[in-house]
N, C-alpha and C positions, 0 to 999 in steps of 0.2 A: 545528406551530408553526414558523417561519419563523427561520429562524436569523439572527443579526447583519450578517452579510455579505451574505443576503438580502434584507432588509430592507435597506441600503443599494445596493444592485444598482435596487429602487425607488425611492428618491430622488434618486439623479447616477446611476443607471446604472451600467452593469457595465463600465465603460471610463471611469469617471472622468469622464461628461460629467452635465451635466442636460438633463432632457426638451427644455428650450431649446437645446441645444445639440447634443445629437442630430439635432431639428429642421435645424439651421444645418449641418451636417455632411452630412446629407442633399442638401440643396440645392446645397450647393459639387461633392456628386458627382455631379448630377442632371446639371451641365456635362459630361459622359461620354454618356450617353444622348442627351442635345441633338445632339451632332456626329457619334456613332457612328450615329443613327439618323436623326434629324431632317434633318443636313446630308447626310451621306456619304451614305444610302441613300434616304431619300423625296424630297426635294428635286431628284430626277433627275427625279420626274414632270415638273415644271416648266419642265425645262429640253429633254423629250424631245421636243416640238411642232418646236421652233425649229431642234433637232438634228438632227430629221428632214428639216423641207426642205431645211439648210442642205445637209447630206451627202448627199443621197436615199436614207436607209434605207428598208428594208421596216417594218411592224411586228416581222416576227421578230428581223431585226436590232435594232431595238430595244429588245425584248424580250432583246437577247444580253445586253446590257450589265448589264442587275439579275440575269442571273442569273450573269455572272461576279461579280458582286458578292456573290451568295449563295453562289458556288463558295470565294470568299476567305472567307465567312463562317465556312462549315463547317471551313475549313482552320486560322481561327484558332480556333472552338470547339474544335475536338479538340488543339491546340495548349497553348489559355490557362493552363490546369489546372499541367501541366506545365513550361511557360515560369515562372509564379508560381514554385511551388515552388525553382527554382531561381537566378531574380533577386529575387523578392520580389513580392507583392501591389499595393504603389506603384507602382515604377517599372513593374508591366505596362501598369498600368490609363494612368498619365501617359504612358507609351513609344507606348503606341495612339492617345493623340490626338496624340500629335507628328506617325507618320506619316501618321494620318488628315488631316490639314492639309496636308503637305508631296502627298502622294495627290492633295489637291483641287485644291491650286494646279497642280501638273502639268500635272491635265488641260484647263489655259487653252489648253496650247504648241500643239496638235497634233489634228486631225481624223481621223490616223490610225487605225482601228479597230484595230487591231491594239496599238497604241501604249494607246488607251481603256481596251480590257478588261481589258489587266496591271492598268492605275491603277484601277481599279473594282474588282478581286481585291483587291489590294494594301488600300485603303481598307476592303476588305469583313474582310480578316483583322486588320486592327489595329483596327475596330469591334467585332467580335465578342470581341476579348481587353479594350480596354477595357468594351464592357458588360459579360461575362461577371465579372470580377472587381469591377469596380464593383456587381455586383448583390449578389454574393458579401461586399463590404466589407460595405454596407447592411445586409446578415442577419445580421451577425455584430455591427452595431449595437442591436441587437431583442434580444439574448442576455440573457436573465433578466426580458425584459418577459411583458406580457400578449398572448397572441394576433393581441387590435385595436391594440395599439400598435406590433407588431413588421410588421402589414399597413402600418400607417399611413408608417411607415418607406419602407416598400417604395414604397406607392404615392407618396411625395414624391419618392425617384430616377428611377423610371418616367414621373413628369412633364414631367425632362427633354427627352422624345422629344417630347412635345409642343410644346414653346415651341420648340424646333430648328427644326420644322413651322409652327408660327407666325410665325415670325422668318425663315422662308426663305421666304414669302409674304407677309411685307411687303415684303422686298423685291428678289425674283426677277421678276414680274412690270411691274413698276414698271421695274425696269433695262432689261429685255428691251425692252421699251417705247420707250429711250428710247437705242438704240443701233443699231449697223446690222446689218441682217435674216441677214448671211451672218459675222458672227463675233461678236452680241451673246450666244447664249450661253458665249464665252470667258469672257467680262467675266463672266458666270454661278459659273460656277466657281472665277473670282478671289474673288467676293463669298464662296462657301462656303468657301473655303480660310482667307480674313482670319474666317470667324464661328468657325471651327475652332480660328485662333490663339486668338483671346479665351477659349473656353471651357477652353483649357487654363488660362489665366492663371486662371481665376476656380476651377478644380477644384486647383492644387496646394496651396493652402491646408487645404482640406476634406478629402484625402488625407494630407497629412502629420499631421491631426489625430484619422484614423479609427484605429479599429482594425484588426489585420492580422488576416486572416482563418486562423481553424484549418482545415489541410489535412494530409490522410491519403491519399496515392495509392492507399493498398493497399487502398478501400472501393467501386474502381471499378465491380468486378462486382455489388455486394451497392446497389450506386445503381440500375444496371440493371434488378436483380430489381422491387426496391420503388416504379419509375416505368416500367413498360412499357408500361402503358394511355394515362397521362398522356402518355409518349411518341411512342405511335400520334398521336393528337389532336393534338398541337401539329404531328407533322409535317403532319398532313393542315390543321390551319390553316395554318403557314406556305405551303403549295401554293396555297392557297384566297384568302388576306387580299392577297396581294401582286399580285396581278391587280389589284383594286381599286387600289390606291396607284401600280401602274403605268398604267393609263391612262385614270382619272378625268379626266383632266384634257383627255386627248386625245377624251373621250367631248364631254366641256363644250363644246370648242372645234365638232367635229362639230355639234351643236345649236345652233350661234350665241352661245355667251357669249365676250363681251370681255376683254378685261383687267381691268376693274373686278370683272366679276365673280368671273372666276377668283382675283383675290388676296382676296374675300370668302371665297370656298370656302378656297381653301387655309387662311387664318388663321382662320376659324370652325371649319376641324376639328382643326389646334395647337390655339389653346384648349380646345376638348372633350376634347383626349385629355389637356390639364394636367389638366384636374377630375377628370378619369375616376379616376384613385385614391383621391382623396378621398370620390367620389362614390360608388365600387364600395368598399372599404376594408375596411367594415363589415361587409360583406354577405358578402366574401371570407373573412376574419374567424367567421365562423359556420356557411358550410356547410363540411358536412364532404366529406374525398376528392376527387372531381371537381368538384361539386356549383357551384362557383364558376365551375372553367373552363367546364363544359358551359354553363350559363345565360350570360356573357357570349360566347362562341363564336356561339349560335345571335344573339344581339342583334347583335353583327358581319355576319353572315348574313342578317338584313333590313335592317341599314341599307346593307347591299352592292346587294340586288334592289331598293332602292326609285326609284334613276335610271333603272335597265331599264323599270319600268311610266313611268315619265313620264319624261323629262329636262327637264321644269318648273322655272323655280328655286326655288320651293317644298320639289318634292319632293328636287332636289337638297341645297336647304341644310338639309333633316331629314336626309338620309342623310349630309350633313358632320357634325351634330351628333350623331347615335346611330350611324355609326362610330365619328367620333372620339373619342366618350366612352367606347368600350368595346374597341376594338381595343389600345392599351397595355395596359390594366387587364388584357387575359388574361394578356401575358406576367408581370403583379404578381401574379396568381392561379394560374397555374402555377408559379410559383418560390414560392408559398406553401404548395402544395399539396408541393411539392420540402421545404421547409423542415421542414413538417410528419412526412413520410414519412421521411427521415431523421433519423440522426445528425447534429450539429455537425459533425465530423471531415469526413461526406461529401458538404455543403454545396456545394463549390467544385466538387466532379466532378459533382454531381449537376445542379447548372445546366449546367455545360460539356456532358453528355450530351444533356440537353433543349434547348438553344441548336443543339448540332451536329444534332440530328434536325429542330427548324426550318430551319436551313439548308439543309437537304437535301430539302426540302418547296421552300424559297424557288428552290432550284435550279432546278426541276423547274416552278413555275407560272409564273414569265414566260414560258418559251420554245415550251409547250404552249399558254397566252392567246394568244399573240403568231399561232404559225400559224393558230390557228384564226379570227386575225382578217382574217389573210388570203386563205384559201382561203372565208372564209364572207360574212356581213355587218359585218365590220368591228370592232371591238373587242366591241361588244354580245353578242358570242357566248361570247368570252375572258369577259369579266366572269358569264357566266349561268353557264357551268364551276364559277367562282370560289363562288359561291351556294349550288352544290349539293355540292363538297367542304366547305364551310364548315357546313353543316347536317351531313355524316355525323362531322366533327370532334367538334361535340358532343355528338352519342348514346356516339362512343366514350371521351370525356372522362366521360361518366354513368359509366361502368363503372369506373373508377379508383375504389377503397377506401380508407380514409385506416386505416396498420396500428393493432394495438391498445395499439401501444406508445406513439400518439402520440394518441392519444384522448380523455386527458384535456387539456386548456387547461393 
């Protein structure tokens, strides 16, 4: 029987919100994802064509810059946990898109490489503090719901990454377009810096109205134990997924597509990745243990090799669409899978663990895509890499067991 505070925990929620407003809480922190993900980190595909001739990078070099951005990631994964606890939840999450903003605008000043990759670290570790606790807010949103309502949650924050990705292809290419060839991506990174400010403005609202997340540092080890499997897998996808997002774009260009078409591509596959929680939610919601992440890992995984057999725009804008629709949705399926397997209490480490061994994956696949695009045929080989890490991601995601403590719904 369902006790009174139970049963009210169902109808406004266990924070004093209603399902409507949970909703709307959601969304206000979904502005976290959009800029830590969307702007600060994928939005570089976009702008790496232009970078490249501009400076004469190699691809490795190019390749340098996502993965000091994954190097900052990793730094503020294993960071965020602990920053929280001792400033607070809020101000981590709103403190990381400050300087993810101030990070973006920077990198207008200066062609410097050297000067780039700090601000690509920099961005990459106040991205990963504000996702990491913004993910962390959201699940502590879901606290005394159902399963599918506390996935539901998730995948509406997780969206954010999408619209970031959509909203940086409408209009990253468009600008590029319409500026001159040897400092228009400056004006690039002005664009992401002002999308940056805004999303703060529109998340401080939706954070000062969340709840503060329960954290227990002392459950670090005992997160470990109960996400290893899941851990293997996410590293081995972040290696795998981040090829793709790094030079999709430079593969398009390769093949003859335009501007027109490249800002289809990009904002066809934002949009996919908004749905994708909503779309995956359910599904996420029902299997059990891995059973989530492995099956969208592997759907990642074809819609990654589908431009390798053609670069058609056909086949191209399928593989925008079933990436993009299933690439966030892992990380909403691994933090569900995180949610499930633990305690409350070790929620916040327990993302921050699985976020740092992404990062440390993300590290590791630009810089490995990158040479071997240039010692070989050209990114085409980076990306087939990407395909086949992405495929072993998911068999090891299969073997993740969801405990028996958490079994029941």
């Amino acid at each position: 029987m369902k006790t009174k505070d139970e049963a009210g925990c169902r109808r406004i929620g266990c924070h004093g919100l209603t399902a409507g407003g949970q909703v709307v809480v959601a969304l206000g922190l979904a502005a976290g994802p959009a800029a830590a993900l969307g702007l600060a980190r994928f939005a570089y595909a976009l702008l790496l064509p232009a970078m490249r001739e501009s400076l004469n990078w190699t691809f490795a070099t190019s390749a340098l810059m996502n993965s000091a951005n994954a190097v900052g990631y990793l730094l503020g994964a294993v960071a965020a946990a602990k920053v929280a606890r001792r400033v607070g939840a809020r101000p981590t999450f709103l403190g990381g898109l400050v300087l993810i903003a101030l990070a973006l605008l920077a990198s207008a000043l200066s062609g410097d490489l050297a000067l780039l990759v700090i601000l690509r670290s920099v961005s990459g570790a106040a991205g990963a503090a504000t996702f990491i606790i913004g993910a962390a807010i959201a699940a502590q949103l879901g606290t005394g719901e159902t399963p599918g309502r506390s996935a539901l949650l998730l995948g509406v924050y997780f969206a954010g990454g999408g619209l970031g990705i959509a909203v940086s292809g409408m209009v990253l290419p468009a600008l590029l377009a319409v500026t001159p060839a040897d400092d228009g991506w400056r004006w690039g990174w002005v664009a992401l810096g002002l999308g940056a400010a805004f999303a703060l403005v529109a998340a401080v609202p939706a954070a000062n109205r969340a709840p503060e997340p329960v954290n227990d540092g002392g459950q670090d080890r005992a997160s470990r134990r109960a996400v290893s499997r899941i851990l293997i897998a996410y590293t081995l996808y972040g290696a795998g997924y981040i090829a793709y997002m790094t030079f999709i774009v430079a593969l398009l260009k390769q093949a003859g597509a335009g501007v027109d078409e490249v800002t289809a591509f990009w904002i066809a596959l934002g949009l996919a990745a908004m749905v994708g929680g909503y779309v995956w939610g359910p599904v996420i919601a029902r299997l059990r243990g891995g059973g989530g992440s492995a099956l969208l890992m592997a759907v990642v995984a074809v819609g990654a090799a589908l431009p390798l057999i053609d670069a058609s725009p056909a086949l191209c804008f399928a593989s925008a669409a079933l990436f993009g629709i299933s690439f966030l949705a892992v990380v909403a399926a691994v933090t569900h899978a995180a949610r499930t397997a633990l305690e409350p209490a070790q929620w916040t480490a327990g993302v921050a663990i699985l976020t740092a061994g992404f990062a440390l994956g993300q590290c590791i696949g630009p810089v490995l895509a990158g040479l071997l695009a240039d010692i070989a045929d050209g990114v085409r080989t980076g990306m087939l890499l990407s395909v086949g890490i992405l495929a072993i991601a998911a068999v090891v995601a299969l073997t993740h067991r969801q405990p028996r403590k958490a079994a029941a719904p």
